[in-house]
SERO-4910 file (N, C-alpha, C, O; in steps of 0.05 Angstrom, whole numbers):
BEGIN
 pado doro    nc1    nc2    nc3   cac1   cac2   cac3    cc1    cc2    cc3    oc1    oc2    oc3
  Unk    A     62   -458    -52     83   -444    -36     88   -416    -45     86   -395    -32
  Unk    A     94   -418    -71    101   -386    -81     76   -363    -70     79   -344    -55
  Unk    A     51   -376    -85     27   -357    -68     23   -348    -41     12   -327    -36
  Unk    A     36   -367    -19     36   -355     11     61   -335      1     55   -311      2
  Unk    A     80   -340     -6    105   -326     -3    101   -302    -14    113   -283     -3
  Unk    A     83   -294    -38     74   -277    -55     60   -259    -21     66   -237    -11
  Unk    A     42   -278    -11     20   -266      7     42   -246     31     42   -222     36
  Unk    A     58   -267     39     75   -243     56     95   -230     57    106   -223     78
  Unk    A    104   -224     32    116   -215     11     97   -182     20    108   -163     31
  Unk    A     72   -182     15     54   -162     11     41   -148     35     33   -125     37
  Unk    A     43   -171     53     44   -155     77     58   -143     90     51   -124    104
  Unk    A     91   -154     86    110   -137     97    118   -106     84    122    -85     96
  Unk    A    117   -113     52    110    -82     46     89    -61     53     94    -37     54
  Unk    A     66    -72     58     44    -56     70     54    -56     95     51    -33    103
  Unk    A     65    -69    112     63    -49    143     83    -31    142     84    -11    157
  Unk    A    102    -39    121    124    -19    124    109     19    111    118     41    114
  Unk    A     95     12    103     93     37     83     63     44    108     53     66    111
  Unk    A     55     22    120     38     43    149     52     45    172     42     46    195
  Unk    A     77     44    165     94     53    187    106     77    182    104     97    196
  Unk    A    120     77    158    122     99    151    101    126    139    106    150    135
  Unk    A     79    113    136     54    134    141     51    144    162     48    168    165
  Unk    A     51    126    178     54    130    208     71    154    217     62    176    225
  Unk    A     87    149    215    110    169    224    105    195    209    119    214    216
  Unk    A     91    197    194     88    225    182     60    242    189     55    264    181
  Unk    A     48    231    199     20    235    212     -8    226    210    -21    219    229
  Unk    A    -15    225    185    -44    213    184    -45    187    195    -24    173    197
  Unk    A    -67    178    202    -71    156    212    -77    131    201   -102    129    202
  Unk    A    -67    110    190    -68     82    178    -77     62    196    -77     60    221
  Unk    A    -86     47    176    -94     16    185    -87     -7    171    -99     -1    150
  Unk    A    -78    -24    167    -73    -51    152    -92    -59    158    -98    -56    182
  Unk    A   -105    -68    144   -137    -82    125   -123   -106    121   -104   -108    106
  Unk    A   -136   -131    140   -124   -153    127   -154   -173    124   -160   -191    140
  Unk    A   -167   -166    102   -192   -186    109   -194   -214     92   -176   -224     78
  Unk    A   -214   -220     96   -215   -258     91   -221   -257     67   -208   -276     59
  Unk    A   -233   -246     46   -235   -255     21   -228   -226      2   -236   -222    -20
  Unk    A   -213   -211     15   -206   -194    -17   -170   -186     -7   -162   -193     15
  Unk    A   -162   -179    -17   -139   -170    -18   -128   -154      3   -144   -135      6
  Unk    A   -111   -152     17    -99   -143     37    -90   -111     30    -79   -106      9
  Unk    A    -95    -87     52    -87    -64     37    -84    -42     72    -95    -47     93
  Unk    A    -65    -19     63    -66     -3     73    -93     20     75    -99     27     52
  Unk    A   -106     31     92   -122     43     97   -105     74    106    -90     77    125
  Unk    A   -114     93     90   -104    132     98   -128    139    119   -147    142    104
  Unk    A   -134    143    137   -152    152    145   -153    187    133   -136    205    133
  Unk    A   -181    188    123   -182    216    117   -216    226    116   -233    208    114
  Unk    A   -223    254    117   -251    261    127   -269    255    104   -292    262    108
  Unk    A   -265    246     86   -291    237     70   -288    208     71   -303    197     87
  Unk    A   -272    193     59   -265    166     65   -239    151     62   -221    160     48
  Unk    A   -237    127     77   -215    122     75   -198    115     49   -206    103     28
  Unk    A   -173    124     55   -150    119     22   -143     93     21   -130     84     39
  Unk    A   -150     81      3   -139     50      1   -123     46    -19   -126     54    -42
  Unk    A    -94     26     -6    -73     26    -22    -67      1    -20    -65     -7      3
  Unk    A    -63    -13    -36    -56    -50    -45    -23    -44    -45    -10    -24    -40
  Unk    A    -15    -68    -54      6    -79    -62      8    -97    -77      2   -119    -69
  Unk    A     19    -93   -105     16   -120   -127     44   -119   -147     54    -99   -156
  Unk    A     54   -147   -153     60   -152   -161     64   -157   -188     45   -170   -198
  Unk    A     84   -151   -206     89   -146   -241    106   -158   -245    121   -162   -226
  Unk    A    115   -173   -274    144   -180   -268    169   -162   -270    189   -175   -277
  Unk    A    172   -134   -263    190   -121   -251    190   -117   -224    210   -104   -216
  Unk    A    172   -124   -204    171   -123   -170    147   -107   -171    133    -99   -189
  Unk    A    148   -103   -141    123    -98   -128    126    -71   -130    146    -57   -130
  Unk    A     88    -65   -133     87    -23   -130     62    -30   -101     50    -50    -93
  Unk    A     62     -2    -92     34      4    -79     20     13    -92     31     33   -100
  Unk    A    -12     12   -107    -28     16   -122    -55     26   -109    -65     14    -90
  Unk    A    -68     48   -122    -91     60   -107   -106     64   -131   -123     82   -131
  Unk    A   -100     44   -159   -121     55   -180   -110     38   -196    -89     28   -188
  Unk    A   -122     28   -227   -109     11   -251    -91     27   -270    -78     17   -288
  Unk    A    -91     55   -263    -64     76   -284    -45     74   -278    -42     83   -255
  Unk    A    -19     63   -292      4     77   -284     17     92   -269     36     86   -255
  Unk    A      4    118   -273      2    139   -252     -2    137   -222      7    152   -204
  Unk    A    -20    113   -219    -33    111   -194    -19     87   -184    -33     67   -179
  Unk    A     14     85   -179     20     71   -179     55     83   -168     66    101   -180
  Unk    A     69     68   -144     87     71   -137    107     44   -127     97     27   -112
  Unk    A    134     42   -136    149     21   -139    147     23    -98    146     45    -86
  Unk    A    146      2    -86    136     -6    -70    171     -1    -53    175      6    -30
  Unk    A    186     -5    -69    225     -8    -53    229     21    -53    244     28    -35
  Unk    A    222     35    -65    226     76    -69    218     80    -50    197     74    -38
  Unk    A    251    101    -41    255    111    -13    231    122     -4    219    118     17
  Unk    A    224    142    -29    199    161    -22    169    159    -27    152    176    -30
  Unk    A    169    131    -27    134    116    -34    125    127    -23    112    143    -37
  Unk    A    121    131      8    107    140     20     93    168     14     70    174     17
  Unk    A    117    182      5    119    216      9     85    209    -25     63    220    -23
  Unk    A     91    195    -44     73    192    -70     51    186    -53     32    201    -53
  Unk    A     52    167    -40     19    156    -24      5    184    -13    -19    191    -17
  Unk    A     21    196      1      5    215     18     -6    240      0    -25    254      5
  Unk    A     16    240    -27      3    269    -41    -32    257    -47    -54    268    -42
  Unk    A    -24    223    -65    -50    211    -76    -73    214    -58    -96    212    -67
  Unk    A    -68    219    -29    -95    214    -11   -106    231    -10   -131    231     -7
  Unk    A    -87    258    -14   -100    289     -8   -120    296    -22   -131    318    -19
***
């Protein structure tokens, strides 16, 4: 049970943060495929930006890399505004 709950737990943060990508212009996709991990897609001219969502035991970030750095608390007002610098 926890694992589904974990699962849409992760989706609801991902559409929120391609909604709010959304709203700021570039164009997103939620990537929901059958055997890897569920993720936001940046559409951009070399390739697309891919951004997860995972779980720590302090809560969830959106993640586009294994650094620290590459990494934003998923509840911050301004995740988004971090996602979009990371895609550029």
């Amino acid at each position: 049970m926890t694992k589904m709950r974990d699962e849409q737990e992760r989706f609801i943060h991902l559409v929120r943060l391609a909604w709010d990508l959304h709203a700021t212009g570039p164009g997103t996709v939620v990537d929901l495929p059958v055997k890897e991990n569920l993720a936001v897609l940046v559409r951009r001219a070399k390739e697309p930006f891919r951004i997860g969502a995972v779980k720590d035991p302090t809560g969830w970030f959106f993640a586009w890399g294994r650094r620290r750095d590459q990494r934003v608390r998923a509840l911050d007002i301004n995740a988004f505004q971090r996602v979009l610098e990371a895609a550029q």
